[in-house]
C-alpha positions in Angstrom: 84.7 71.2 75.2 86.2 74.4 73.8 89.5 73.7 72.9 90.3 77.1 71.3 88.6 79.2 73.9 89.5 82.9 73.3 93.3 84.1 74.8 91.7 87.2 76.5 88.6 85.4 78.3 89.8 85.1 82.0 90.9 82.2 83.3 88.2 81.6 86.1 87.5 78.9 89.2 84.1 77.3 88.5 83.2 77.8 92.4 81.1 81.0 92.9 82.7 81.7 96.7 86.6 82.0 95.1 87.6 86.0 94.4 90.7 87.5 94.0 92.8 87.7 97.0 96.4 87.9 95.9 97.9 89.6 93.0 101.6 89.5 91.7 103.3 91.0 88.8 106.3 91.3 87.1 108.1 93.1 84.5 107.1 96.4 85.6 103.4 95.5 85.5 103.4 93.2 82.2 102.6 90.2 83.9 100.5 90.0 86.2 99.2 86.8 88.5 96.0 86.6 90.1 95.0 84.0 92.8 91.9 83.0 94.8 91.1 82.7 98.5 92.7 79.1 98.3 95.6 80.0 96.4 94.7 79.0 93.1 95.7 80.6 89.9 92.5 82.5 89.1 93.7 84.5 85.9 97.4 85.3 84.1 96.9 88.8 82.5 99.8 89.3 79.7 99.7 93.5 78.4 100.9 92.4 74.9 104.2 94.2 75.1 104.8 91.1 76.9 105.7 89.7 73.0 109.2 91.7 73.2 110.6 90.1 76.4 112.9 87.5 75.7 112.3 84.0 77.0 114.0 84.6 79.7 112.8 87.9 80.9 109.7 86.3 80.5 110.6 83.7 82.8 111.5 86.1 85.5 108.7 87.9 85.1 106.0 85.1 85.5 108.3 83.9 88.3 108.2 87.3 90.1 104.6 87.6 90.0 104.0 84.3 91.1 105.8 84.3 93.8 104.9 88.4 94.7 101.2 87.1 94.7 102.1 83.9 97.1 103.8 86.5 99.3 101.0 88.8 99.6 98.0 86.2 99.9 96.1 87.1 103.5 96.7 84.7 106.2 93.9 82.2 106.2 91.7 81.4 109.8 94.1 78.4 110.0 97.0 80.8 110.2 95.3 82.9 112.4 93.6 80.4 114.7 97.0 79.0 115.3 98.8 82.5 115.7 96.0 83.0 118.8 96.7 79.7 120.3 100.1 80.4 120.2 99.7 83.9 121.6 97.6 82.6 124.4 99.8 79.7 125.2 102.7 82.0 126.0 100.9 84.2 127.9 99.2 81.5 130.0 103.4 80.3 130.5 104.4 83.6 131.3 102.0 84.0 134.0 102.4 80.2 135.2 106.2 81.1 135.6 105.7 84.1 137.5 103.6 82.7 139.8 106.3 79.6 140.5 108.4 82.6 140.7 106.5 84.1 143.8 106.1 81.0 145.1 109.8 80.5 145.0 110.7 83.6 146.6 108.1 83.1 149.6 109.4 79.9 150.2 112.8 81.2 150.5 112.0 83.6 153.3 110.6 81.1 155.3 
């Protein structure tokens, strides 16, 4: 195990099917967060004006592009799947209820 494993290698996932799919950054582009298709942190890219920040504009920045990259990951098929069933549920109501509707209204004539 490389315990000293060079600062400007990428941090990456060992699984070959993980890419990019988010990306976050923060202090104007000196931080920068990149995350897989599962939402793991695939890489932290630092430009090295990062070293005049303070600690805590540092903070802020690492917490901006965290969270800037959690905001912008794609909706996953679970997301989407259940958006669908959701989508057809309420149009399957809408047509249930205006059919009970009908029915209401021809039964009232009678």
């Amino acid at each position: 195990m490389n315990v000293t494993r060079e600062y400007d290698e990428p941090a990456r996932s060992t699984r070959e099917t993980d890419y990019i799919a988010s990306t976050g950054e923060g202090a104007d582009g000196l931080v920068r967060i990149e995350l897989d298709g599962a939402g793991r942190l695939w890489d932290v890219v630092l430009a090295p004006q990062v070293t005049e920040l303070t600690v805590d504009e540092l903070r802020t920045a690492l917490f901006d592009a965290i969270t800037g990259a959690q905001a912008a990951m794609p909706a996953t098929a679970f997301d989407t799947a259940v958006a669908d069933v959701n989508t057809t549920a309420e149009r399957r109501f809408a047509e249930i209820s205006e059919a009970l509707h009908d029915l209401s209204r021809r039964a009232a004539r009678r």
